[in-house]
Each structure stands twice: as C-alpha cells, then as structure tokens.
C-alpha positions as CSV (number, residue, x, y, z in Angstrom):
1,X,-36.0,33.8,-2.7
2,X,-36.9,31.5,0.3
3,X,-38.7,29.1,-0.6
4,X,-41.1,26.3,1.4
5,X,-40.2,27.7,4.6
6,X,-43.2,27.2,6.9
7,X,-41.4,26.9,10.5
8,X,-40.6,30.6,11.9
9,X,-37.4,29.7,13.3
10,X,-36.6,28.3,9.7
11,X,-37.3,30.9,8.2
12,X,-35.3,33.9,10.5
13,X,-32.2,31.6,10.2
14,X,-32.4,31.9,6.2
15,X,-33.4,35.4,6.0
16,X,-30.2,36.2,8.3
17,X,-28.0,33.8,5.9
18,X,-29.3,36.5,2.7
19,X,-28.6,39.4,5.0
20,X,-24.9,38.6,6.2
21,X,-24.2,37.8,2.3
22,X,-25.2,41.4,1.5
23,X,-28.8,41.2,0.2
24,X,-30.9,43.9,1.5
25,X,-34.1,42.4,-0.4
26,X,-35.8,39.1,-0.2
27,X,-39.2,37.3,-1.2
28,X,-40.6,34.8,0.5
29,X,-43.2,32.3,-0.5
30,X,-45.1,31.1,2.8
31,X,-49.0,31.4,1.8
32,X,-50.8,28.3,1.9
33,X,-53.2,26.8,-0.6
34,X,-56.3,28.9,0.8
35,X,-59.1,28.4,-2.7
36,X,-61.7,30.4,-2.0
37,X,-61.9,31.1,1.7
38,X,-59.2,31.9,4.0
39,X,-59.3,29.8,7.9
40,X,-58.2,31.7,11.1
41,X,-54.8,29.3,11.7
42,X,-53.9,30.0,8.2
43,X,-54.1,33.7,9.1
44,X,-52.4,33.3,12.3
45,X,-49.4,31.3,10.9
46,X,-48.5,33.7,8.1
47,X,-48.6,36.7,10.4
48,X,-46.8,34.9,12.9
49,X,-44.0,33.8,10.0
50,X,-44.1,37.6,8.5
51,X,-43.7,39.2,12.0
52,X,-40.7,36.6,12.7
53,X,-39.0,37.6,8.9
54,X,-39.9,41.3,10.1
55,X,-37.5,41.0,13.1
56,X,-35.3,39.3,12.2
57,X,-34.1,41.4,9.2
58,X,-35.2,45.0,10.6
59,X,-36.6,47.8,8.5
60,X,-34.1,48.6,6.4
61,X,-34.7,45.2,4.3
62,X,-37.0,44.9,1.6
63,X,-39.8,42.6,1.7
64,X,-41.8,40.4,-1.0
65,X,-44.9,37.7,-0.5
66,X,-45.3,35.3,-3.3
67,X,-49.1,34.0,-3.2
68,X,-48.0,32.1,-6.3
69,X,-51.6,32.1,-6.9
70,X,-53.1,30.1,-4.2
71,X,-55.9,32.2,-3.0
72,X,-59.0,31.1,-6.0
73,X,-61.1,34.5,-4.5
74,X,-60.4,38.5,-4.2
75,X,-61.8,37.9,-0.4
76,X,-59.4,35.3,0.9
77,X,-56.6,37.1,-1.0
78,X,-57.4,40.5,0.8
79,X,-57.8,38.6,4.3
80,X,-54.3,37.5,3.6
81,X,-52.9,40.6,2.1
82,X,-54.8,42.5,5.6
83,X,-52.4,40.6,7.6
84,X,-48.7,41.4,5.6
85,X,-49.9,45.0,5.4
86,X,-48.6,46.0,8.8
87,X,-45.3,44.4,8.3
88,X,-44.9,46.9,4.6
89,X,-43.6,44.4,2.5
90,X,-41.9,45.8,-1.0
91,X,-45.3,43.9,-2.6
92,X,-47.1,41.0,-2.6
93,X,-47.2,38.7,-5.6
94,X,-49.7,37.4,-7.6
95,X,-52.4,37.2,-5.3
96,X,-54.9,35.1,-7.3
97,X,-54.5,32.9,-10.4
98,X,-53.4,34.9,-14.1
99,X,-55.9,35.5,-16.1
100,X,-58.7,37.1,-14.1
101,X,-57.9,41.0,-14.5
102,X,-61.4,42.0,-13.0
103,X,-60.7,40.7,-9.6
104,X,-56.9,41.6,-9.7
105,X,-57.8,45.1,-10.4
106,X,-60.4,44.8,-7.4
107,X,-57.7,43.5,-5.4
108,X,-55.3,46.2,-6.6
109,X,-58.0,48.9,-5.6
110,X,-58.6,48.0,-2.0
111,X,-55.3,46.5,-1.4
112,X,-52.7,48.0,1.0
113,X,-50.1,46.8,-0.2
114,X,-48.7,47.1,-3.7
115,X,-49.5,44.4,-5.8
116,X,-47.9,42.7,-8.1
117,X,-48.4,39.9,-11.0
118,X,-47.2,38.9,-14.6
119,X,-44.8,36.2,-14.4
120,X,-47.3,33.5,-16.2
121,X,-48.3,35.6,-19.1
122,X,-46.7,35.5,-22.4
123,X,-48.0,38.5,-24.3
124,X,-48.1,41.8,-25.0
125,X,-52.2,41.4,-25.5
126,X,-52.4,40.0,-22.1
127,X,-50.2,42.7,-20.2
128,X,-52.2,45.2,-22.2
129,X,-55.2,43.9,-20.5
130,X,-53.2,44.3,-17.1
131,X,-52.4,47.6,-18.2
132,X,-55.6,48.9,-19.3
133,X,-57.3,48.1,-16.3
134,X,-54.5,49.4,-13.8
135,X,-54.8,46.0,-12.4
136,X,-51.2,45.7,-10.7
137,X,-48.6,48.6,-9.5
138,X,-45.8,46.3,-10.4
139,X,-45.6,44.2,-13.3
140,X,-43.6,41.2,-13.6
141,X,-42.7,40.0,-17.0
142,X,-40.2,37.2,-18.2
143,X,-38.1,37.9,-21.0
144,X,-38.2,34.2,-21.3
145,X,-41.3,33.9,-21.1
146,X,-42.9,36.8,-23.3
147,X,-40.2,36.2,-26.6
148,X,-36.8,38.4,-25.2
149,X,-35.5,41.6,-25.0
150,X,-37.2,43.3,-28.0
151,X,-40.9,42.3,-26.5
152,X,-39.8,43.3,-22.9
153,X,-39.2,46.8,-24.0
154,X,-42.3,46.8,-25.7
155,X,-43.9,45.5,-22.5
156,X,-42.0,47.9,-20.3
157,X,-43.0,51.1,-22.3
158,X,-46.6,50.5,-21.9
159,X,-46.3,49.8,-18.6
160,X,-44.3,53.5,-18.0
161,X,-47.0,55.0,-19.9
162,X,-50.2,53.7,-17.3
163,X,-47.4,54.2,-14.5
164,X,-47.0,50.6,-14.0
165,X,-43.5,49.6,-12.5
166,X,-41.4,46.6,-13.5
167,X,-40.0,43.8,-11.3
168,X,-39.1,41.3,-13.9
169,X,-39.2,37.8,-13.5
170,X,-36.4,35.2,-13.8
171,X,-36.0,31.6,-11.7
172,X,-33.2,30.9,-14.0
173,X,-29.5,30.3,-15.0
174,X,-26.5,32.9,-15.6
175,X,-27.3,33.6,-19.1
176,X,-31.2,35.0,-18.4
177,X,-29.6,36.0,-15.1
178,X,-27.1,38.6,-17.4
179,X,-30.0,39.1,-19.7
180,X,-32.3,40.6,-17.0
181,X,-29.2,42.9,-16.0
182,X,-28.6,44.3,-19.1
183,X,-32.7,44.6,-19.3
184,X,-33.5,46.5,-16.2
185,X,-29.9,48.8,-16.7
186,X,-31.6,50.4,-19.5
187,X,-35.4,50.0,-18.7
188,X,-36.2,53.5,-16.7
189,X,-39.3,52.0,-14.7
190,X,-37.9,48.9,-13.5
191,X,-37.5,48.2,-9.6
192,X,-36.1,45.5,-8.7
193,X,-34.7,42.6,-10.8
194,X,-35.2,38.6,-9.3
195,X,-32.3,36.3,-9.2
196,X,-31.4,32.9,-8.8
197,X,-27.5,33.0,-7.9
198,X,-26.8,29.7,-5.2
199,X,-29.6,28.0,-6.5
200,X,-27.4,25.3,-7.4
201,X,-23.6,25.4,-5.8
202,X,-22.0,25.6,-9.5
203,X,-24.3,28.6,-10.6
204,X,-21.1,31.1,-11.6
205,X,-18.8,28.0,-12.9
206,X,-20.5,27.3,-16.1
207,X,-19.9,30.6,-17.8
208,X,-16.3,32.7,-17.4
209,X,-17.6,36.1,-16.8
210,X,-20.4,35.3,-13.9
211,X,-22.8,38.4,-13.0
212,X,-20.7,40.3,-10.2
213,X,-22.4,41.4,-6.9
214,X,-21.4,43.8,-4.4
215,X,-23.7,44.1,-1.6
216,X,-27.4,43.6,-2.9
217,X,-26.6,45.0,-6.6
218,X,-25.2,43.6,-9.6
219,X,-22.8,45.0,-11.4
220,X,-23.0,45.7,-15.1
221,X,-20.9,43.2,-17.6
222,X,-17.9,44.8,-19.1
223,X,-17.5,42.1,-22.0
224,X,-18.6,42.2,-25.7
225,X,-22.0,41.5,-26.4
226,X,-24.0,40.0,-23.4
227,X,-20.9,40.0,-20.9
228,X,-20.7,36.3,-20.7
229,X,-19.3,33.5,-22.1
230,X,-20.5,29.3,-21.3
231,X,-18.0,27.5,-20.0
232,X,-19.1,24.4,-22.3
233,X,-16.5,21.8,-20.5
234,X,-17.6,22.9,-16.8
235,X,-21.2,22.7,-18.2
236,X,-21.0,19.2,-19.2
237,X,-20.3,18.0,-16.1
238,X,-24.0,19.0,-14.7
239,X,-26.1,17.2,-17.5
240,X,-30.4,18.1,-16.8
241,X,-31.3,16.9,-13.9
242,X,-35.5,17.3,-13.1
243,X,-36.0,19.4,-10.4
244,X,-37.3,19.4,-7.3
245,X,-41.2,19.5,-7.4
246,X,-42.5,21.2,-4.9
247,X,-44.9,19.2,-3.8
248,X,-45.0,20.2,-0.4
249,X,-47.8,22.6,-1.6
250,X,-49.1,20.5,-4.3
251,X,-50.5,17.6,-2.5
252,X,-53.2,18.4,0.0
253,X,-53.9,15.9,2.8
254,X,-56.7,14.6,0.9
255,X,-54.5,14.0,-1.8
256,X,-55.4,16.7,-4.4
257,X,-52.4,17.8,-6.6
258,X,-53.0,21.4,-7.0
259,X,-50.8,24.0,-8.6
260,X,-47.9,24.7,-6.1
C-alpha cells in the first residue's frame, strides 16, 4: 500500500520500488477529504496522480483506490470514482463512510468500477446488511476485526452465496499476516489478500518462519499449526511504539481534525 503520496513524481518512484520487488498489485490512497461536494482541482489532481501510477506500472499491474471514507455524499464519490474509471483499477475502496448501506448500494449500482468496503465493520449483522442489499462486489472483512477465523468463514459463505467476492483486510503484523494466508488458501471466493510486509524494517525477524513470497504471491506455511513461531527475544527489542498519525489528512487548513 502507498500511502500519503500526493506528488505524482512521488508516487511513480514508489509504485516502480513495489514493481522491481515483484508485486504485480498495489493500492494507493490519494483521495482527499472531499465531504459532500467534490471541487475541479481535486478532480484534476487525482486524475493527474492515477494517470501517472497508470504509466508508470503498465497494464499488467493491478490497481486499488482507497477513499478511506472521505467523500460524506454518493455524488462527490461518483465524481471521483468517474475519473479512476478510465484508468480500470482492480476496485476502489470504501467510497463513503461504513454504515450507510443505501447510498453504498446506490454507489455500487451506477459505479464503473467495482466497489469495495467492509474493513470498519465488526459483524456478521452488519455484513448481512451489505450483503442483502448487494451493496459492494468485493467485501473486505478483518479477521481481527470481526472475532477470527471461525466468523470469517461465516462471513465469506454469505458473501459466495449473494456473489460477493472477498479482499480481506489486514494493516498488521506476521501473525494476522499468516492468519490471512491460511484464510484466503481455503476461502473459494477470495481475491486478493492485503499485506503489510516492510512496513517496519524488522517485519520477518520477530517470528522464525516469516510468510514467504515469490513474485507477488505468498507461499503457504509448511509448519504445524499456523506456520509460525514469535521470536520472543528479537521481539523485545522493538517494545510499542505509537504510530505515525496520519495527520496529513486529518487536519484541514482551518484546523478541523477529521477522520484520515
């Protein structure tokens, strides 16, 4: 994922980094905060920045726009969504907020794209609302989120049954990283699994079987169980730390925090 990448040249450089390390997918998240109208240099930036990613990494690359969100209306996300469409990106993400199924599923109906959402709920009533209402092609649960494996499968059969795909969701460390392997080996109607290898330079030290990749797939664990075991003394040395915020999106020039 490539995150808070606003500057085209930026962003073609990073894309090119993924590329020559063998991914052949990548999503990006680039839209600004729009609320409930979208302006015209907003729209001309992010089709300048997906037309730049486009040619940089070809065709034979996958595409995927995180809106994380930031559009508050069904219009400004479609006036967004209008512009990626030409550049056929994988999907786009959660387009709007969670919780509004009626205008996700009016998004999903005129959209051009495939569209995406799930990450924020924690449910299987609230992806059953999703589902009822054919609201998203591609569903994006967290096993972290939603209570593990045994609810995932839940989720993941009732999404194959209203012909909903999976791209599950997971931001996080080698253990949900092996986790969200094992899922998607076994889940029929999953797509493409998100991971978070090199987000920090001692990712595959703290356990001793780290998720293998050869060229943009992982490979399945051979090990008992899981496949992996925590290296308890290497992950000692790298105690919590907070994050980064992102508050390059949260903080508007008038000062409003907003979600990023």
């Amino acid at each position: 994922m490539v995150y808070e990448t606003f500057q085209p040249d930026a962003l073609a450089d990073r894309a090119v980094e993924l590329m020559e390390l063998g991914y052949r997918a990548l999503k990006v998240v680039f839209i600004p905060y729009t609320h409930y109208t979208a302006d015209v240099r907003g729209l001309k930036h992010t089709d300048l920045l997906m037309r730049t990613l486009r040619e940089a990494v070809g065709d034979d690359v996958e595409l995927m726009v995180d809106f994380h969100g930031r559009c508050a209306s069904t219009a400004a996300a479609m006036r967004y969504i209008e512009v990626l469409a030409p550049y056929r990106p994988l999907f786009v993400e959660e387009p709007i907020p969670p919780g509004d199924v009626a205008s996700l599923r009016a998004i999903a109906e005129r959209s051009p794209c495939t569209i995406a959402s799930g990450e924020r709920l924690a449910s299987i009533e609230e992806f059953e609302a999703v589902f009822s209402q054919r609201a998203v092609q591609i569903a994006q649960p967290d096993l972290c989120h939603v209570g593990g494996l045994s609810v995932g499968k839940k989720i993941a059969a009732m999404a194959e049954a209203a012909s909903i795909g999976l791209a599950p969701h997971n931001p996080l460390g080698p253990i949900a990283g092996t986790v969200a392997l094992h899922f998607g080996i076994s889940t029929a109607n999953v797509v493409i699994q998100e991971e978070m290898v090199g987000a920090v330079p001692w990712y595959g030290e703290v356990v001793r079987t780290p998720i293998r990749r050869v060229d943009s797939a992982w490979q399945v664990p051979e090990g008992p169980g899981l496949g992996v075991e925590v290296d308890e003394m290497v992950a000692s040395r790298h105690p919590f730390e907070q994050e980064v915020l992102h508050t390059q999106h949260a903080l508007m020039p008038d000062g409003l925090v907003v979600d990023w």
